[in-house]
C-alpha positions in Angstrom: 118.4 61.1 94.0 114.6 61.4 92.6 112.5 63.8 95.0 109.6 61.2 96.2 106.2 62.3 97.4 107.4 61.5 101.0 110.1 64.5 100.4 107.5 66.9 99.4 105.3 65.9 102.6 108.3 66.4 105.1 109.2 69.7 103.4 105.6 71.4 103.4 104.5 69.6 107.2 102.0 67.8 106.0 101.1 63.8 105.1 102.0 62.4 101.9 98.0 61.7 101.5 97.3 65.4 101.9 100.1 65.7 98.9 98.2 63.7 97.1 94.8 65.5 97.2 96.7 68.9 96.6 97.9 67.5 93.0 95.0 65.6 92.5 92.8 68.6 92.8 89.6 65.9 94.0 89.7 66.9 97.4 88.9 70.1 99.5 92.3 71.6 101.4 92.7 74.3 103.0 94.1 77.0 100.9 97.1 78.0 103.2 97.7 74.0 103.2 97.8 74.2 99.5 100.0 76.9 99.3 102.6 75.3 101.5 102.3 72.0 99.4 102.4 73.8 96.5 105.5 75.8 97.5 107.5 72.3 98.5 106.9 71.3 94.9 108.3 74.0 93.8 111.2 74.2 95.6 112.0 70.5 95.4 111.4 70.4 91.8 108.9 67.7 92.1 107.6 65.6 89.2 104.7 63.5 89.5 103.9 60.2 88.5 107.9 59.3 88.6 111.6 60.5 89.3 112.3 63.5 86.9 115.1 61.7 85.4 112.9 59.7 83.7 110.3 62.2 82.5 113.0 64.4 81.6 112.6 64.3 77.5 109.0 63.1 78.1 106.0 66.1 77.5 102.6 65.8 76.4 100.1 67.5 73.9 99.9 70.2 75.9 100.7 73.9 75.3 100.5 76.7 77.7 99.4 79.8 77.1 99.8 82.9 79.8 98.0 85.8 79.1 97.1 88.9 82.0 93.6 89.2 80.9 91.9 87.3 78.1 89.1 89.5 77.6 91.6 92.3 77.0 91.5 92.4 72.7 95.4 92.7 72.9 95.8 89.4 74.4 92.9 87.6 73.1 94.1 88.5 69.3 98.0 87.3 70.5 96.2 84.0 72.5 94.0 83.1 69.1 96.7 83.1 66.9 98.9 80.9 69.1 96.3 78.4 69.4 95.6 78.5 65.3 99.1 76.7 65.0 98.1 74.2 67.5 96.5 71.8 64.4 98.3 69.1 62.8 100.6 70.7 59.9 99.3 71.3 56.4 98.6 67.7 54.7 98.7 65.7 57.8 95.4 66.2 59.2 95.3 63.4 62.4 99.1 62.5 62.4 99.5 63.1 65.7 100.3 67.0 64.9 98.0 68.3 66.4 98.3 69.9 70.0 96.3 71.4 73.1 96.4 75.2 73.9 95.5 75.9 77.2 94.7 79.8 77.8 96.2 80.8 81.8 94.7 83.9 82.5 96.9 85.6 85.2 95.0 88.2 86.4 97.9 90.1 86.2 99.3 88.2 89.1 102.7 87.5 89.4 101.9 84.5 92.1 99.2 83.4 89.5 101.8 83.5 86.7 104.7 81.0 88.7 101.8 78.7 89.8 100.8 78.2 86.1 104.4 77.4 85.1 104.5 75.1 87.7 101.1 73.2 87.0 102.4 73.2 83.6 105.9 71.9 84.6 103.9 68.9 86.3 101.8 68.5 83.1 105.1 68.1 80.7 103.9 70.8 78.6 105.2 70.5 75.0 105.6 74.7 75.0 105.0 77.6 77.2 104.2 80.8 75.7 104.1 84.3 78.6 102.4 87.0 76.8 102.3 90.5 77.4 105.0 92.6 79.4 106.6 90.8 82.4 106.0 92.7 86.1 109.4 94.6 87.1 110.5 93.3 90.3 113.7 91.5 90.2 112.5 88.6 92.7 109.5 87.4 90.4 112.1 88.2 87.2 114.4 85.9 88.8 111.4 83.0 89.9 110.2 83.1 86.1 113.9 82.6 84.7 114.6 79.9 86.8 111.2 78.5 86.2 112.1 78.9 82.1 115.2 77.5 82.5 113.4 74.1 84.5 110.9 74.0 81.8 113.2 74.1 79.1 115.8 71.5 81.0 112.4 68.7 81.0 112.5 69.3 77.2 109.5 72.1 77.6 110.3 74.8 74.7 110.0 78.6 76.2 108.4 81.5 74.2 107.8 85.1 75.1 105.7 87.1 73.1 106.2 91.0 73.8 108.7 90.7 76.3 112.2 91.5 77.0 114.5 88.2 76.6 115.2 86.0 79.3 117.6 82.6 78.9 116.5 79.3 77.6 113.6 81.4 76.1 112.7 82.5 72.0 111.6 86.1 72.2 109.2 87.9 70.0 110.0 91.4 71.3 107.8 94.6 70.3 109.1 98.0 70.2 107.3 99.7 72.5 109.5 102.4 72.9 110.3 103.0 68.5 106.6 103.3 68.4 106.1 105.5 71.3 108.7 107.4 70.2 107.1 107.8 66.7 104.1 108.5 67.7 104.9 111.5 70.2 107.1 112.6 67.4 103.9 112.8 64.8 102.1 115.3 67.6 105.3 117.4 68.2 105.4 117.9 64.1 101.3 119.2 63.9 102.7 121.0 66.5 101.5 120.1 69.9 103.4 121.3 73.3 100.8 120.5 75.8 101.2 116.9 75.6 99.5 114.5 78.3 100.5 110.8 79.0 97.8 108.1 80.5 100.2 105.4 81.2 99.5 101.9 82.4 101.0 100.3 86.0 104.2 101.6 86.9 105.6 97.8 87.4 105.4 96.2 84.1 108.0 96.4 81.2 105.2 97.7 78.3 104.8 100.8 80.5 108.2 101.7 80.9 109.3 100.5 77.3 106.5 102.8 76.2 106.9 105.7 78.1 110.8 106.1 77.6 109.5 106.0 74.1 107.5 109.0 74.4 109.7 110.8 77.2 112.7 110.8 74.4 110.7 112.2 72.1 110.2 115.0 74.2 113.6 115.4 75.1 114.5 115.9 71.7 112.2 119.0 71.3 113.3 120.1 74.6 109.7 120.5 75.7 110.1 117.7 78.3 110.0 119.9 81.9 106.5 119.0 82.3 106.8 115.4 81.8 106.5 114.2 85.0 103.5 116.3 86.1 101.6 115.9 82.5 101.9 111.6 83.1 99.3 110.0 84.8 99.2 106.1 85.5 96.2 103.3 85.6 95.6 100.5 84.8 95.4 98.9 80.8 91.7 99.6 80.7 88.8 102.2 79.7 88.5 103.0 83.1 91.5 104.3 83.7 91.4 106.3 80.7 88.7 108.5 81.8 89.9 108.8 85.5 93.3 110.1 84.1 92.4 112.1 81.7 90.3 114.2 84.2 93.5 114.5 86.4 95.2 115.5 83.4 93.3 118.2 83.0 93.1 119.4 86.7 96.7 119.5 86.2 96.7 121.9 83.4 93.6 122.6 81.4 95.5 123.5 78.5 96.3 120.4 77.3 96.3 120.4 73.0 96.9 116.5 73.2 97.1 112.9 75.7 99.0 110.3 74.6 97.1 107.1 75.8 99.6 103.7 76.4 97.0 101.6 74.8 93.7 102.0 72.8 91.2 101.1 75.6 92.5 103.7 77.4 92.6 106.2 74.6 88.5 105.5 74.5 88.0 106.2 77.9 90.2 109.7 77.1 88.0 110.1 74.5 84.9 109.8 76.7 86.2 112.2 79.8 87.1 114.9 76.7 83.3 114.6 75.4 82.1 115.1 78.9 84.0 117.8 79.5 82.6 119.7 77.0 86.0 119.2 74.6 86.3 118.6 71.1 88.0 115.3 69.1 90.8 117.0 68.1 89.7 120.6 67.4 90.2 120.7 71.2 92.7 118.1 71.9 94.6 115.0 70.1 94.1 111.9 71.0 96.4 108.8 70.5 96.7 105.2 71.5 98.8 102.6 71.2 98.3 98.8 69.2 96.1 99.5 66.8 93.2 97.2 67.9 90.1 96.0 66.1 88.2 98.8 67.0 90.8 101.7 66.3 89.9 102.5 63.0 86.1 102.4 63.4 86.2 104.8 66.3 84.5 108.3 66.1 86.8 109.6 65.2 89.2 107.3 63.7 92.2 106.7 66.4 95.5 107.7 65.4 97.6 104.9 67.0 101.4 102.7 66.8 100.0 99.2 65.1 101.8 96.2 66.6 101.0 93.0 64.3 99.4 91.1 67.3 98.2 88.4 65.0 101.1 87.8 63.0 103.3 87.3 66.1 100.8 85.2 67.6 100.8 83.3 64.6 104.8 83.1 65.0 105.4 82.6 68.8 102.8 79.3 68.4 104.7 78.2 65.4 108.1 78.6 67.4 106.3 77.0 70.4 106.3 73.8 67.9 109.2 74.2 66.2 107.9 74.6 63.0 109.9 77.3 62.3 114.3 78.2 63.1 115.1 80.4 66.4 115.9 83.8 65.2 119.4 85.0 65.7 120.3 84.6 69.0 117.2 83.5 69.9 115.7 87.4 69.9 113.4 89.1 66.9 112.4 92.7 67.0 108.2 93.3 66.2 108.3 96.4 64.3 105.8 99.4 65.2 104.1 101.1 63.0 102.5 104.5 63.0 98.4 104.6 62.1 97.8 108.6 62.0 94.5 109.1 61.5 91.8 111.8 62.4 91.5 111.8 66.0 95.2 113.8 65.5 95.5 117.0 63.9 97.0 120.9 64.8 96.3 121.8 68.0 94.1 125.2 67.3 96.3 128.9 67.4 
């Protein structure tokens, strides 16, 4: 039996015209009101504008895609590159090709990130693409697959781009923890010991990925009993960077090298280095990770593990339209490559 707007009032406590101005978004509600409705449509699996049986291989022009933070280059590159395949295909300029990207910016919110694959849901979307590493707590893991799995049920194709698999989605993984691993393994041969680790939050899957990455790199030299007291975590910003790297070297001031999990970071490690009187890398090596825009025209130039953010933007949106065949099981592997450049050398006898 179709869910009707009447089910969604009874469910959340509230009038069906109070339903009404919480989807039409024209009226003023009170925010724990629209929560609650908002929650019911969830959970009911509520369509608008008709029963879902109907709507079922119905979607729109419309593509969704999540990022954490747009203004972060990582995601902005990735969230350009999707929306460049949005177009009409070669040779068919207006033939009803073309389609609508809409950038959700999360916030890194995990509530944030399930109300946007609902709205979208309710829109029909024609593709969802989630960017980034997914939050590590098994009750949101479980809300996004079962959201993915709705989505894809209403006809709705699902792409991740740089995260783990889930069903009924394509994945575009990146190996975070190849390239971290590579890249440790390029200061352990100039011969680094001493090595710090800024890492991002503890409860997303690129921080993990990354850091088992460098941790087994480590482990393989046998130099790894100061792992855990040599890693510091922050957030994926400059910020955080700087902050860390000072705890760093609180923690041991003999540091010959920090390992940063992403570029912005490595600058603000960079900048807590100059201020500490500490030399770019006559003093200590310095690494980050993605090789963004700005990695080669730092001062100096940023060794760092390139991921080809562009390229499987480009990929995940042509997916998204199915423009090109699934991989193999529905999972492809983004290779990492290394970038050693001069802000990595020997640490100093």
């Amino acid at each position: 039996m179709a869910v009707t707007l009447a089910d969604v009032a009874a469910r959340a406590r509230v009038s069906a015209a109070t339903v009404s101005r919480v989807l039409s978004g024209n009226y003023p509600v009170a925010e724990s009101t629209r929560a609650r409705v908002l929650r019911a449509v969830d959970d009911l699996e509520y369509v608008v504008n008709g029963p879902a049986s109907a709507l079922a291989a119905a979607t729109s022009d419309l593509v969704g895609v999540l990022v954490n933070d747009i203004a972060d280059p990582f995601f902005g590159i990735i969230a350009g590159a999707v929306q460049s395949e949005m177009g009409a295909p070669a040779g068919e300029p207006g033939r009803g090709g073309e389609k609508l990207a809409v950038i959700c910016n999360t916030g890194g919110s995990p509530e944030r990130e399930l109300n946007y694959l609902t709205l979208l849901q309710r829109q029909r979307a024609a593709a969802v693409v989630l960017t980034g590493g997914a939050v590590e707590h098994p009750g949101h893991a479980a809300a996004v697959a079962a959201k993915a799995s709705r989505l894809a049920a209403s006809g709705t194709r699902v792409v991740l781009c740089g995260r783990p698999p889930i069903e009924d989605a394509v994945t575009l993984t990146f190996d975070n923890r190849g390239g971290a691993r590579r890249l440790t393994e390029h200061l352990l041969t100039l011969g680094h010991r001493r090595i710090g680790y800024v890492a991002g939050p503890a409860d997303r899957t690129t921080t993990r990925h990354r850091l088992e990455g460098h941790r087994a790199a480590l482990a393989a030299a046998g130099v790894d009993e100061d792992a855990d007291r040599l890693t510091v975590h922050g957030l994926y910003d400059r910020a955080s960077g700087y902050d860390a790297t000072l705890e760093l070297l609180r923690r041991d001031r003999g540091l010959t090298a920090v390992v940063a999990a992403n570029d912005t970071i490595a600058l603000g490690v960079c900048a807590a280095l100059r201020d500490q009187g500490l030399r770019i890398p006559e003093d200590v090596s310095v690494a980050g990770f993605d090789d963004l825009p700005f990695s080669a025209d730092a001062v100096p130039a940023l060794t760092t593990v390139r991921l080809p953010l562009h390229e499987a933007g480009v990929r995940a949106g042509r997916l998204a339209l199915g423009r090109e065949p699934q991989p193999p099981g529905g999972v492809a592997m983004i290779r990492a490559e290394l970038m050693a450049r001069a802000s990595t050398a020997p640490p100093r006898v």
